[in-house]
C-alpha positions in Angstrom: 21.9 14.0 9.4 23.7 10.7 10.2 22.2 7.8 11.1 23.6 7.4 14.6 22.6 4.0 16.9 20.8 7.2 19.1 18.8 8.7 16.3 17.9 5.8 14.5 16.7 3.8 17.8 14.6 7.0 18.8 13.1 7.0 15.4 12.3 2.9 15.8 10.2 3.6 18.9 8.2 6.2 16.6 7.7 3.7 14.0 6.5 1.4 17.3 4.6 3.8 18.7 2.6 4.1 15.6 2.2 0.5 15.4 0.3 0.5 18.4 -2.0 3.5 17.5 -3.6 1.0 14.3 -5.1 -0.9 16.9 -8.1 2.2 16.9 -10.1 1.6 13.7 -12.2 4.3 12.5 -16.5 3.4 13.6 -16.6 3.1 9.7 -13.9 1.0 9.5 -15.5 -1.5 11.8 -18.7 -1.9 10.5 -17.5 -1.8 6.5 -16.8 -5.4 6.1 -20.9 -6.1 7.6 -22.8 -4.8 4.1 -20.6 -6.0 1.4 -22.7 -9.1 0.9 -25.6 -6.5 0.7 -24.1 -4.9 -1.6 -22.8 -7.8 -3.9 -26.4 -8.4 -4.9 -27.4 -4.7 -6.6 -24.3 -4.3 -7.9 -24.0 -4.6 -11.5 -22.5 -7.4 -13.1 -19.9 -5.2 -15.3 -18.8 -4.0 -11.8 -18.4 -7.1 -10.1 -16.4 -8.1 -12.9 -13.8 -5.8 -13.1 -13.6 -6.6 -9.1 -13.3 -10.0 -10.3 -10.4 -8.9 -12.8 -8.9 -6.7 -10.0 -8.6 -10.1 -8.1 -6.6 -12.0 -11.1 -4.7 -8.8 -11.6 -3.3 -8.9 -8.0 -2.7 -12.7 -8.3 -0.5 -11.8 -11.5 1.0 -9.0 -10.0 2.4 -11.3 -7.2 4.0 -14.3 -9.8 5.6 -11.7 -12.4 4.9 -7.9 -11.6 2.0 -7.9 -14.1 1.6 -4.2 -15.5 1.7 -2.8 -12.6 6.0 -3.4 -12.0 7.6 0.4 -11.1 11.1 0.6 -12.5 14.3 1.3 -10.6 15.1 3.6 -13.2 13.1 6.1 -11.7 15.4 6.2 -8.8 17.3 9.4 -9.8 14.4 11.6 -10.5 13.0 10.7 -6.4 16.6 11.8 -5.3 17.4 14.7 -8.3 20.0 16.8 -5.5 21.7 13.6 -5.1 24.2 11.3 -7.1 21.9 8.2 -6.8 21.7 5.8 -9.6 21.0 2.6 -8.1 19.0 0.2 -5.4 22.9 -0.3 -3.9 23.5 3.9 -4.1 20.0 3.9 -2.1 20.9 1.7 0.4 24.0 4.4 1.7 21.7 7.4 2.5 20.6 8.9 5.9 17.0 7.5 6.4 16.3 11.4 7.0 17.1 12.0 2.7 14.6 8.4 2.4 11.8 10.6 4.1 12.0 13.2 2.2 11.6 11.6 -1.1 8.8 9.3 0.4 6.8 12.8 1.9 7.6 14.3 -2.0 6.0 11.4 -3.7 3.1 10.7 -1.4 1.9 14.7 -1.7 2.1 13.9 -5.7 0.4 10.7 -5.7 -2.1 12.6 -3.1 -3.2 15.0 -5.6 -3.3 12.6 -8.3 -5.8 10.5 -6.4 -8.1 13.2 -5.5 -8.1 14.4 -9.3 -8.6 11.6 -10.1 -11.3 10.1 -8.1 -13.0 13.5 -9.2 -13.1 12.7 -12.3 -14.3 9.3 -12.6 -17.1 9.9 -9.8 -18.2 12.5 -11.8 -20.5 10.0 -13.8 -21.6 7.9 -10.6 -21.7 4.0 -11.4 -20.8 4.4 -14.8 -17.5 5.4 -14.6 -16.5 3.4 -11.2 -15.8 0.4 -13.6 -12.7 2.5 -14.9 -11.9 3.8 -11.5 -11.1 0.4 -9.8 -8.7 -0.7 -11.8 -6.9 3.0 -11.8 -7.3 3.3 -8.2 -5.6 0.1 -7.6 -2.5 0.5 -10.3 -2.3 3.9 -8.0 -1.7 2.3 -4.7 0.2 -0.7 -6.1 2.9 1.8 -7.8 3.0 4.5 -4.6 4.1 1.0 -2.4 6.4 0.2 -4.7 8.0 3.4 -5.3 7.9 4.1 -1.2 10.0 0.4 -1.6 11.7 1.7 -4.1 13.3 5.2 -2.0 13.8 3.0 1.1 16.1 0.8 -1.1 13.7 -2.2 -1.8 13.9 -3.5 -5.6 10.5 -4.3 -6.0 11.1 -6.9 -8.9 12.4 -9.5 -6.5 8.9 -11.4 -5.6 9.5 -11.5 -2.3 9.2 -7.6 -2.0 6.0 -7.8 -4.0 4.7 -10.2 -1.7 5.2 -7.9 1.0 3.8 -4.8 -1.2 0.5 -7.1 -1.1 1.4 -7.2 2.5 0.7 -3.5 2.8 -2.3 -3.7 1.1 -3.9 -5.7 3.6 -2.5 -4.3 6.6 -4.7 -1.4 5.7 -8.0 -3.6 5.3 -7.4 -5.4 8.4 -9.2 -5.1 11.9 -7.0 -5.5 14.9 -6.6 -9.2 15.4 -5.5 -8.7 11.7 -3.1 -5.8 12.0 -1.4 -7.5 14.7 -0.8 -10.8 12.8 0.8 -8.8 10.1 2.8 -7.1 11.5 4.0 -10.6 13.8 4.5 -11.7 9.9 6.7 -8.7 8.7 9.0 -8.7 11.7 10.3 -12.0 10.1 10.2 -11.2 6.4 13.9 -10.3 7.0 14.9 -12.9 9.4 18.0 -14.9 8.4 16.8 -17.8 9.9 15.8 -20.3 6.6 12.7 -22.4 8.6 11.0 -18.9 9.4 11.8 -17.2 6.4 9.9 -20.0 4.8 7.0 -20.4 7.1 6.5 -16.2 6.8 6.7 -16.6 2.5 4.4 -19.6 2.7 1.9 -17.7 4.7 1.8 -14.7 2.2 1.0 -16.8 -0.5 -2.2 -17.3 0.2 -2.7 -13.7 -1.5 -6.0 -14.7 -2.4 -7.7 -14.3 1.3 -5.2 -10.9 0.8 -7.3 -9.6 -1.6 -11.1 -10.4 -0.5 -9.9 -8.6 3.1 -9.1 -5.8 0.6 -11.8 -5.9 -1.8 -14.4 -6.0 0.7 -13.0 -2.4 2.4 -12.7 -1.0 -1.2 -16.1 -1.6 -2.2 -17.6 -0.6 1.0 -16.0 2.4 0.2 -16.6 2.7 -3.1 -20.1 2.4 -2.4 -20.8 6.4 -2.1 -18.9 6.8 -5.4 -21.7 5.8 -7.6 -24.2 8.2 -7.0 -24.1 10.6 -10.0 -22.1 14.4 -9.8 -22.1 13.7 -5.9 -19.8 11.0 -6.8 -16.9 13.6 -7.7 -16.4 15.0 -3.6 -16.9 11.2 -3.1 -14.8 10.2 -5.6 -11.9 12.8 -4.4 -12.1 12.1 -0.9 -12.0 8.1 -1.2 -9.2 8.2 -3.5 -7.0 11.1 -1.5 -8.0 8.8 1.7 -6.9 5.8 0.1 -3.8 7.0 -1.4 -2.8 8.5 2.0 -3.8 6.0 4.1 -1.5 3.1 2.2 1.6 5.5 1.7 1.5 6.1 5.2 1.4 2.5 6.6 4.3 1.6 3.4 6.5 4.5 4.7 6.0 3.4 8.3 6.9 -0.4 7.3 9.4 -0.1 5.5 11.0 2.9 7.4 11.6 0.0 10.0 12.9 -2.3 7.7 15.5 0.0 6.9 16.5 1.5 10.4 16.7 -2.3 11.9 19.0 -2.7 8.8 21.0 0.0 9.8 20.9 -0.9 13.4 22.4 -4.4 12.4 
């Protein structure tokens, strides 16, 4: 299919469209950032560290990549019909070849999730320790990679600062939601003073990451009661999974058709 002015501005008021639609948050979704103080004071110590850990971890992430930095090399196996080698080889194809390697990975990292948030939930609080930090690595890699099949290299800062972007897009109520995306529709912006005052905005990752951490542990919450905490466990992390890949795909899908439309 080729990317015609037509097709691609049809498929930009789709991207809209769902823009608008994140301005519903789910009941739970509205209440989850209310108990987390609640829930700070019986949670164990060993948990709130690795939280606390999961907060440095994102803070490194943003300033080098940390552990968590997907490689471009990966590129051919997201595109194996194709002859696509690099971020530049990327850039060339239909966005229509772009969704279908972003629909391929997101049902993989889908099933990976709800394995395995089965299997750590399986011993309750005990094994949530080990499924932060796995959870998170999850989602942090599934953005980039969704970056990586829309033609985004994410080991330029300024696309991990808008992977970290993502993350709190999905955390955010509406007032949020819409401030974020105000933010995004300049990341690209050739104008220097706004490029700037949108980079010096996202560096305040830290407030990034307690939005965040307060949603995941709300969630999380369910996960530690024992043997229930495997249908917990696979749920939360299949939800969370999908949820993120969707809002990356639908981001950076409208990155790339404005690109192409310019």
């Amino acid at each position: 299919m080729d990317d015609s002015r037509e097709w691609l501005s049809e498929e930009l008021k789709k991207v809209e469209a769902w823009e608008k639609d994140q301005n519903d948050l789910w009941f739970f979704e509205k209440i989850g950032r209310l108990p987390f103080k609640i829930i700070d004071k019986w949670t164990p110590k060993f948990i709130q560290d690795k939280i606390g850990i999961l907060l440095d971890e994102l803070g490194q992430y943003v300033q080098t990549g940390g552990n968590y930095l997907s490689s471009i090399s990966k590129i051919p196996s997201y595109y194996p019909k194709l002859e696509v080698q690099t971020i530049e080889d990327v850039k060339t194809l239909p966005i229509s070849k772009m969704d279908q390697a972003v629909d391929g990975l997101t049902k993989n990292r889908k099933n990976l999730a709800t394995l395995q948030g089965a299997g750590t939930g399986i011993g309750g609080i005990f094994t949530l320790s080990i499924d932060i930090p796995l959870l998170l690595g999850l989602q942090l890699k599934t953005i980039q990679d969704i970056a990586i099949c829309y033609g985004y290299d994410p080991n330029d800062k300024k696309e991990r600062l808008f992977i970290i972007k993502c993350l709190q897009f999905i955390s955010s109520d509406i007032v949020g939601k819409e401030a974020i995306l105000s933010q995004l529709s300049m990341f690209d912006n050739q104008d220097e003073s706004a490029k700037r005052e949108v980079l010096s905005e996202m560096q305040g990752w830290r407030e990034v990451v307690y939005s965040y951490r307060d949603q995941f542990g709300w969630k999380k919450l369910f996960q530690m009661i024992p043997i229930a905490g495997l249908l917990f466990g696979a749920f939360i992390n299949r939800s969370a999974v999908h949820d993120i890949a969707e809002a990356s795909k639908m981001l950076y899908r409208k990155r790339r058709i404005i690109e192409k439309l310019d």
